[in-house]
C-alpha positions in Angstrom: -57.1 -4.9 20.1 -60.7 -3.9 18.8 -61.7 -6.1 16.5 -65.0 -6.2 14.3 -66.4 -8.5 11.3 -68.5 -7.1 8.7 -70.1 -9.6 6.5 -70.6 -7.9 3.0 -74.0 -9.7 1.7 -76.0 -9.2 -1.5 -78.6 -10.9 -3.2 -78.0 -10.4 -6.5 -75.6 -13.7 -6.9 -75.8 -15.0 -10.3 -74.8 -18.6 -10.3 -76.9 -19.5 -6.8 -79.5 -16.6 -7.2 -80.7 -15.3 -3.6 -78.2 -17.9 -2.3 -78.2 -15.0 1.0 -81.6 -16.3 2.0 -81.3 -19.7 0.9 -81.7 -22.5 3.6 -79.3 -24.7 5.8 -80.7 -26.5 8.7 -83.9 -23.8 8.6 -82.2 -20.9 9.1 -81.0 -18.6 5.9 -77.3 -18.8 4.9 -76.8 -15.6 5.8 -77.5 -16.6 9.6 -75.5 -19.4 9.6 -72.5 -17.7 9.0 -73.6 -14.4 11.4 -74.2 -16.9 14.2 -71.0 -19.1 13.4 -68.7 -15.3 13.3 -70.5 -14.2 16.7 -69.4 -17.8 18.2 -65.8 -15.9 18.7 -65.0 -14.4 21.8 -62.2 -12.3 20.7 -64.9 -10.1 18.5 -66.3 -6.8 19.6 -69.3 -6.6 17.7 -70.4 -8.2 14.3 -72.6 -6.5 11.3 -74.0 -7.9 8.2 -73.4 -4.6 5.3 -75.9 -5.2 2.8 -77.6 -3.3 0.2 -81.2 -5.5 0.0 -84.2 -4.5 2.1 -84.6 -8.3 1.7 -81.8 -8.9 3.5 -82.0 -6.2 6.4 -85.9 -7.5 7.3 -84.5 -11.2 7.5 -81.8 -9.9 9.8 -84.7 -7.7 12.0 -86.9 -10.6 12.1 -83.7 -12.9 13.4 -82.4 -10.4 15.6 -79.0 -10.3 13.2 -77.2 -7.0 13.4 -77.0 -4.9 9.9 -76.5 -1.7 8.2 -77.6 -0.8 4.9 -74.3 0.1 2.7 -74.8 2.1 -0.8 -75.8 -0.4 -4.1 -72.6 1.4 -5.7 -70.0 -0.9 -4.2 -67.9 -3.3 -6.9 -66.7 -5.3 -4.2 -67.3 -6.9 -0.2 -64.2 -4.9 0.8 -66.0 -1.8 -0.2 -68.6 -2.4 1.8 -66.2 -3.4 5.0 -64.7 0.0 4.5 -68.1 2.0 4.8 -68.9 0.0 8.3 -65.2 1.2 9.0 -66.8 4.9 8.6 -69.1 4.6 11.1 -67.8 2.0 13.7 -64.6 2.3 14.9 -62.0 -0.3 15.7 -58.8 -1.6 15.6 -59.1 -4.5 12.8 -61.8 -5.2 10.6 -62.2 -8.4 9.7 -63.7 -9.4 6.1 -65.8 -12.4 6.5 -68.0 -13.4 3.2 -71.6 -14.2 3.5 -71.3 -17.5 1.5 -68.5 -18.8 4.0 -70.5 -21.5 6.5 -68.1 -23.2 7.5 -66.6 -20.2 8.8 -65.3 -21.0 12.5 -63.7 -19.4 15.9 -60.6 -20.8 15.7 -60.4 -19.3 12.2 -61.6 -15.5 13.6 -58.5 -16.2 16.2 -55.6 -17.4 14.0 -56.6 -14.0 12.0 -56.4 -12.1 15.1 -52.8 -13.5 15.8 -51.6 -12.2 12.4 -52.9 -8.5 13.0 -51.0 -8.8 16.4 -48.2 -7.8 14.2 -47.9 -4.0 14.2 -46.6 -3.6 11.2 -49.4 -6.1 9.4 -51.9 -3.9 7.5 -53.9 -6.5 5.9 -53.7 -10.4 7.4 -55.6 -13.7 5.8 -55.4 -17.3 6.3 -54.3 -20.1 4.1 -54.7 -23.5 5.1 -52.6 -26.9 3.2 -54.4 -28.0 0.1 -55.7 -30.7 -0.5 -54.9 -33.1 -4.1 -58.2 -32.1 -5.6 -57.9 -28.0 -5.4 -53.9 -27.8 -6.7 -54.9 -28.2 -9.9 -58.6 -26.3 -9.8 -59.0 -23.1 -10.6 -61.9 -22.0 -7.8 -59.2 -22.8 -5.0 -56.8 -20.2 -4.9 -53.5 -21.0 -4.0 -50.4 -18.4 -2.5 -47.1 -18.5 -2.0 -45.5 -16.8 0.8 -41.4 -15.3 1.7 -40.1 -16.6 4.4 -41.8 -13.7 6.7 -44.7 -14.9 5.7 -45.9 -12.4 3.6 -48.1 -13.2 0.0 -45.6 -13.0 -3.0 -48.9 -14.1 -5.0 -52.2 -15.3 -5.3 -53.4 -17.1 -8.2 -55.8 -19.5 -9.4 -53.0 -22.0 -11.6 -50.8 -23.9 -9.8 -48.2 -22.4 -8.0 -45.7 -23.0 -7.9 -44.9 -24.8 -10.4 -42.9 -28.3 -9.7 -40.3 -28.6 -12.5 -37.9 -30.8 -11.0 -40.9 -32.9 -8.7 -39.4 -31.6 -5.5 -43.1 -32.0 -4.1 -43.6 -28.6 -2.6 -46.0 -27.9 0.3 -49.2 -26.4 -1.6 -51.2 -23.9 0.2 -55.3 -23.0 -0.3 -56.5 -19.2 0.5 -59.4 -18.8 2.6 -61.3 -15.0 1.9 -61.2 -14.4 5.1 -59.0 -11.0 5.8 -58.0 -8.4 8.5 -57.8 -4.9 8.0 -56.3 -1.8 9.3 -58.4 1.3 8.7 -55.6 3.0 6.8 -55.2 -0.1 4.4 -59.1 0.0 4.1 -58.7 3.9 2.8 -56.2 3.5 0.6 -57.8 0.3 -1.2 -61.2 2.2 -2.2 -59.0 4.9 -3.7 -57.1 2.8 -6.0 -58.2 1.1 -9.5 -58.5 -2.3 -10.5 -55.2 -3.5 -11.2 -53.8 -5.6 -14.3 -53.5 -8.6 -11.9 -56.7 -8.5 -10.3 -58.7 -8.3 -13.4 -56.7 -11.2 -15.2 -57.0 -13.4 -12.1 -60.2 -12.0 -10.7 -58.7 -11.6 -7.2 -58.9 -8.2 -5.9 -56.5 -9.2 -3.2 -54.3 -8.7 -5.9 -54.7 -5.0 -5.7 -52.8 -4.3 -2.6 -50.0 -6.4 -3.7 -49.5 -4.7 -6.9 -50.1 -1.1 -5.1 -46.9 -2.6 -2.4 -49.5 -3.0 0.2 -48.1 -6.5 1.9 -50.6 -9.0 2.9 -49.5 -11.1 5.7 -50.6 -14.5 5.9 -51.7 -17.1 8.7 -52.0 -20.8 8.8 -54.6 -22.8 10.0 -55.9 -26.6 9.6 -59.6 -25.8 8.9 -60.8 -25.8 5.1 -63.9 -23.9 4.5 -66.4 -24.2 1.7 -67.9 -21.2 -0.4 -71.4 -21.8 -1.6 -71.4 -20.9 -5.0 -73.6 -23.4 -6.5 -76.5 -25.7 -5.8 -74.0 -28.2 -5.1 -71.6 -26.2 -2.9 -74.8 -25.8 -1.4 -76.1 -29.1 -0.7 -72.2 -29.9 0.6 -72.4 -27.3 2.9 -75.9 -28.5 4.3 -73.9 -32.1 4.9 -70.8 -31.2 6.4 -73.0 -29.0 9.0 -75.1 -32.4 9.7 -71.8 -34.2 10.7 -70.6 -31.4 13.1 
């Protein structure tokens, strides 16, 4: 199985502007994740997309393999599905530019999903811990018994009524895509899920695209903010 990440990057964040070319251990964020995504041995190439010239000289300077993608795209998985255009493979893999923590094992546990033929689009969850159930910003799912998302959401699901302490599960954006599953997303609209929750995952599950899902122990932390920032810069310290 042929398998490439595409890390969709653009600078113009709004809460951590230029947070792309912001630092961690001297090298921009950016970088840190490229490197941490080339670290797998089961990939057969990896490519930043990106829309800044900003961007694309950082990654010539570093040595970083990238493509300029159009400025039109509303989303990261819009920009996976132009690579998809011009690279062939089997799987894509969706890795976001903020994602540091990013690691091997996760790129693997990914792969083993997609090793299902009839899995069109695979991500990972991982147990949550106390802090994200009730938060917003950590999106949990629930899965059938196949494994396969029911739903995504940012409340808690599910719900305990009766205290029956269910096991609580935390998405990580990292997905797998078939190329037919990539065509068919850029040709559908925002759904009515997706824009209430903000989680355009939601689109293939309202459009009866299944999204299988994969387990793994390793957390990851999205730098959003200054302070996701300055977490991420300490956990990478410890490792």
């Amino acid at each position: 199985m042929k398998a490439i990440a595409v890390i969709p990057a653009r600078l113009a964040s709004t809460r951590l502007p230029r947070k792309m070319l912001r630092e961690i251990g001297g090298k921009p964020l950016i970088g840190v994740v490229y490197e941490a995504v080339r670290s797998s041995p089961l990939l057969a190439d990896v490519v930043i997309a990106t829309d800044s010239d900003e961007i694309m000289s950082a990654c010539r300077k570093h040595g970083w393999k990238a493509q300029m993608t159009a400025a039109t795209h509303r989303s990261g998985t819009e920009r996976v599905h132009e690579i998809s255009c011009r690279e062939s493979a089997d799987v894509y893999i969706n890795v976001q530019g903020d994602e540091p923590m990013v690691r091997a094992e996760q790129i693997a546990s990914l792969l083993r999903v997609m090793e299902n033929p009839v899995a069109q689009v695979g991500t990972l969850m991982t147990p949550a811990a106390a802090v994200d159930i009730p938060n917003p910003n950590a999106v949990k799912v629930v899965m059938d018994l196949t494994g396969r998302a029911l739903y995504f959401s940012r409340s808690t699901i599910p719900f305990d009524r009766d205290k029956t302490n269910p096991r609580y599960f935390k998405h990580l954006g990292l997905y797998a895509y078939r190329k037919p599953a990539l065509d068919r997303f850029v040709t559908l609209p925002e759904s009515s899920l997706e824009k209430s929750e903000r989680l355009e995952q939601l689109r293939f599950l309202e459009n009866g695209i299944p999204i299988f899902c994969g387990e793994t122990p390793h957390d990851s932390v999205g730098v959003d903010t200054e302070e996701d920032l300055q977490r991420a810069i300490e956990i990478l310290k410890r490792r």
